[in-house]
N, C-alpha and C positions, 0 to 999 in steps of 0.2 A: 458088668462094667461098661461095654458098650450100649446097654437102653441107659444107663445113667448119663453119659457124655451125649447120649442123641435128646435125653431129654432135657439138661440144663440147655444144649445151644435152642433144642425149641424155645425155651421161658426165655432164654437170652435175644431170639430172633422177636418173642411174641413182645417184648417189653421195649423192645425200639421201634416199636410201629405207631404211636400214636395213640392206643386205642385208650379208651380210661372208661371202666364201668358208669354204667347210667347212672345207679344209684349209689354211690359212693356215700361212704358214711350210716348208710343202713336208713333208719328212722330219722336217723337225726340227720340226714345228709339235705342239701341245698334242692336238690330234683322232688324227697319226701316231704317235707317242708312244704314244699310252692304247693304242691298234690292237695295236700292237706290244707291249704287255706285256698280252694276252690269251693265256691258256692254255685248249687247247681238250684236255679227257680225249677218249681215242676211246670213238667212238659207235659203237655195236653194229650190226650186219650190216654186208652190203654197201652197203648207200644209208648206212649212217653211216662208210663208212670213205670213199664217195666224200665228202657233206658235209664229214668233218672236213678232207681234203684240200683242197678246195676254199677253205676258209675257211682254212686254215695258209696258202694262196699269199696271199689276200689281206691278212689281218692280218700276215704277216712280209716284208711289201716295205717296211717302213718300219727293217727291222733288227731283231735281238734284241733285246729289254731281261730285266730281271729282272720275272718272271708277277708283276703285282699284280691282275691278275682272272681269275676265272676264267670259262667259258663253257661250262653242262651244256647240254647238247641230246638231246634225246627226240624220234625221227621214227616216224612212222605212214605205210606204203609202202602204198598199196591198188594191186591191178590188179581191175578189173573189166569184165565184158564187157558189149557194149551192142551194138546192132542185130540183131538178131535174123532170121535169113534163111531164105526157102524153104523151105527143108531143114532148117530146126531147128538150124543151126548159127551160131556168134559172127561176125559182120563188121566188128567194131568194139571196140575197146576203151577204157578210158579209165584212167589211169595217174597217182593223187593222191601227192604227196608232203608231207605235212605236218611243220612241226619246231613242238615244245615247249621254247621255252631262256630262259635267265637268267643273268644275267651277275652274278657274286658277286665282292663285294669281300674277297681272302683274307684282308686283316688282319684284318677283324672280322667277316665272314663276311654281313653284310648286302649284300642282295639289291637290284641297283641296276637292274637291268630284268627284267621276268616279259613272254615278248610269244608270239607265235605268228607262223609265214609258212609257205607252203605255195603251192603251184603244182602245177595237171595237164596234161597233155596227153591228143589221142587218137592212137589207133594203130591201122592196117587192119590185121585178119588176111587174110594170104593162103594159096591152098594151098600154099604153101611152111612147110612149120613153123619150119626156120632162119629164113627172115626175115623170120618175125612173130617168132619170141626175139629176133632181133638188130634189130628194131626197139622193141622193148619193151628190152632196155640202153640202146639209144643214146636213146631216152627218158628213163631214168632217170637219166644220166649228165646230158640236158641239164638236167631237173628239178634235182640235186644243185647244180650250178651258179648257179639261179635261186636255189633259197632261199638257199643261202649268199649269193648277193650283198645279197637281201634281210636276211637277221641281217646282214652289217657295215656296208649304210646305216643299218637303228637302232640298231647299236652306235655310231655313229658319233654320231648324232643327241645318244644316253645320254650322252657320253663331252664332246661339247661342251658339253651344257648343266650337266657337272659342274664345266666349267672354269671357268663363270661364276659 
């Protein structure tokens, strides 16, 4: 009786605060919608053909629509090496992925977010030279993934508060 009474005044405290789900309406809501009519041109190299992928699964779970925005993005890949050993050789690396993007509205070409997201990781070299490479992909494969998720929470962010 008493977690019953503590739990309606929670939903009663949580429903006077303002808050309203991102995605209201599920697929067919106003934030899935705007997601889904983002067109993303491919982004140059490899980390930009991983991003754009990345970002096409996201923004197209909500279905096709017809592109009313568009999505440029410019990444800067750094790898560099850091700790410094004995021997004068690398044991460490660090592995930045930054994006430059903007989301334009193609009807009239005005520029409805200018933002930046980026994420790094580090990476041990070992004497194995495969796999420090193949740690330094699967680094930049999980990087790719961060920042796209990070571009469609503030696309998302953009896209709701256009709805208002």
């Amino acid at each position: 009786m008493i977690r019953a009474l503590a739990l309606a005044a929670a939903l009663l405290a949580l429903a006077g605060c303002g808050l309203q789900p991102m995605y209201a309406g599920g697929g067919s809501g106003t934030v899935a919608r705007g997601l889904a009519a983002v067109d993303v041109p491919p982004i140059e190299g490899r980390a930009g053909w991983l991003v754009r992928n990345a970002l096409r699964d996201r923004l197209g779970a909500a279905g096709a629509e017809t592109p009313r925005y568009r999505l440029d993005v410019r990444l800067d890949d750094q790898l560099e090496g850091l700790g410094v050993l004995s021997d004068d050789t690398v044991g460490r690396e660090r592995r930045t992925l930054r994006a430059r993007y903007q989301l334009v509205d193609t009807a009239d070409g005005t520029i409805l977010l200018d933002a930046t997201a980026g994420s790094d990781a580090g990476i041990d070299v070992v004497s194995s030279e495969y796999a420090t490479i193949a740690a330094e992909q699967t680094a930049l494969e999980n990087l790719a993934q961060e920042v796209a998720e990070r571009i469609v929470t503030q696309l998302s962010l953009t896209l709701r508060q256009q709805d208002r």
